[in-house]
PLY file of the C-alpha trace (Angstrom):
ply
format ascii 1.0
element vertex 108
property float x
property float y
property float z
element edge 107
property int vertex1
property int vertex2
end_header
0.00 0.00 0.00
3.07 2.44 0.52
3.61 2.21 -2.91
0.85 4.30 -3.84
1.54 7.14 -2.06
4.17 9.89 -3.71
7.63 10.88 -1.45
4.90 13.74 0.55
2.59 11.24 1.37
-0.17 12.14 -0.59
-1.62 10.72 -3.88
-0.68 11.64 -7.06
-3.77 13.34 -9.04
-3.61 9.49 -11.84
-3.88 7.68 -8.36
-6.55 9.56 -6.77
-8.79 9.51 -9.96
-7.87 5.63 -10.45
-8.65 5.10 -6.63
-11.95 7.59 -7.16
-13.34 5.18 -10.38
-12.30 2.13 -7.82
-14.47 3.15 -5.41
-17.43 4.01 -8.02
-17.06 0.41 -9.36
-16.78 -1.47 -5.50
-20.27 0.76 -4.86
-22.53 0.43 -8.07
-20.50 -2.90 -9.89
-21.90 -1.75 -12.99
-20.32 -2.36 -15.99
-19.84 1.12 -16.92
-18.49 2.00 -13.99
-15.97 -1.23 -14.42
-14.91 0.22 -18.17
-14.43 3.45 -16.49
-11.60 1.52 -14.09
-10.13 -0.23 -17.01
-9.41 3.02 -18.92
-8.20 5.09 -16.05
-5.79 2.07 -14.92
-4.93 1.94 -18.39
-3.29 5.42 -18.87
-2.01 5.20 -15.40
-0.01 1.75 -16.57
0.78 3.46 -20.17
1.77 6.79 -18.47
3.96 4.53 -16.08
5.31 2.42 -18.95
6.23 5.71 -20.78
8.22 7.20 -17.89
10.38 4.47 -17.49
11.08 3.79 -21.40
12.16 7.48 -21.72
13.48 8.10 -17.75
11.10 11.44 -18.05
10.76 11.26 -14.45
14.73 10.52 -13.62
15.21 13.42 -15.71
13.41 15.81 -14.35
14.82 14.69 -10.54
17.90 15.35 -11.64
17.35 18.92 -12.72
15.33 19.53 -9.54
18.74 18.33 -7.82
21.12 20.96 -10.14
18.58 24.01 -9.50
18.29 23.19 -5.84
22.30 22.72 -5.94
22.98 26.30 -7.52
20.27 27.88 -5.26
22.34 26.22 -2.15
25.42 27.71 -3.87
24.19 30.81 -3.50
22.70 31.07 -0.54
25.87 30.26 1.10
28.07 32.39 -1.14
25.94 35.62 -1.29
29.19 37.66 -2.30
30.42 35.24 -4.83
31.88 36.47 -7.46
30.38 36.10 -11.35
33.40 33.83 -11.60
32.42 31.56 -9.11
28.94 31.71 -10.01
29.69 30.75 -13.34
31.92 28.03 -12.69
29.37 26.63 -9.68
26.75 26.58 -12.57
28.87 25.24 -15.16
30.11 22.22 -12.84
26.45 21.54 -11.75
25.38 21.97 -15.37
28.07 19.29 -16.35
26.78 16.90 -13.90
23.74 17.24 -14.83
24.49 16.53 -18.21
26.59 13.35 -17.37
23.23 11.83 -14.76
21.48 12.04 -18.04
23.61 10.32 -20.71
24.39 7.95 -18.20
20.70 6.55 -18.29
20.71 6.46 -21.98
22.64 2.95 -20.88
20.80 2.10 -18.24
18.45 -0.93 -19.10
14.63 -0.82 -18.49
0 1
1 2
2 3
3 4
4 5
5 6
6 7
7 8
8 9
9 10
10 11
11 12
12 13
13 14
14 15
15 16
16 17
17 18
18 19
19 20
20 21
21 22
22 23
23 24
24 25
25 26
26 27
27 28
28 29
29 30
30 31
31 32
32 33
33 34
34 35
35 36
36 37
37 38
38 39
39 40
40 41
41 42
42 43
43 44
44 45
45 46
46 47
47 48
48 49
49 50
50 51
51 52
52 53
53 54
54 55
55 56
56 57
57 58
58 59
59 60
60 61
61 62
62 63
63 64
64 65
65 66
66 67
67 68
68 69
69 70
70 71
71 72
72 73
73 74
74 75
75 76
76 77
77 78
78 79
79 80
80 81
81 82
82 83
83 84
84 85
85 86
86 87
87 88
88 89
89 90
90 91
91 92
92 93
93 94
94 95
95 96
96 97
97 98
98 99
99 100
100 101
101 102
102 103
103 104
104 105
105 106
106 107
């Protein structure tokens, strides 16, 4: 059941709607209510399959990780120089860069 729930706890908005047309079917058991579960769970499992042939989601936490990394930069080093700046950005840019060829290889 842990699995369901996102890193904050919560649901995310393809769970809540597949847990909302769950509950609709467990109430009524009518069989539109059972196609409506079937296509919801259905673009939940392609949306799922799609992340994780293209590592969208991998992706995207790893440019969460190089913002949040320059931000930390510079809230530590308010009077850094451009120079610094630059070359904090540049070497968080780089990783960056290098996180995401490096999943090019991973396998599924």
């Amino acid at each position: 059941m842990t699995a369901m729930f996102g890193s904050g706890g919560g649901m995310s908005n393809a769970q809540l709607f597949q847990q909302v047309a769950l509950l609709r079917w467990l109430s009524s058991q009518s069989e539109a209510d059972r196609k409506l579960l079937a296509a919801v769970t259905g673009v939940q499992v392609g949306r799922e399959l799609l992340n994780r042939i293209t590592g969208q989601d991998q992706v995207d936490a790893y440019k969460r990780e190089c913002i949040l990394s320059i931000a930390g930069f510079l809230q530590k080093n308010p009077r850094a120089s451009q120079a610094q700046i630059n070359a904090e950005v540049e070497k968080n840019v780089l990783l960056f860069a290098a996180r995401v060829k490096a999943l090019e290889s991973t396998p599924l």
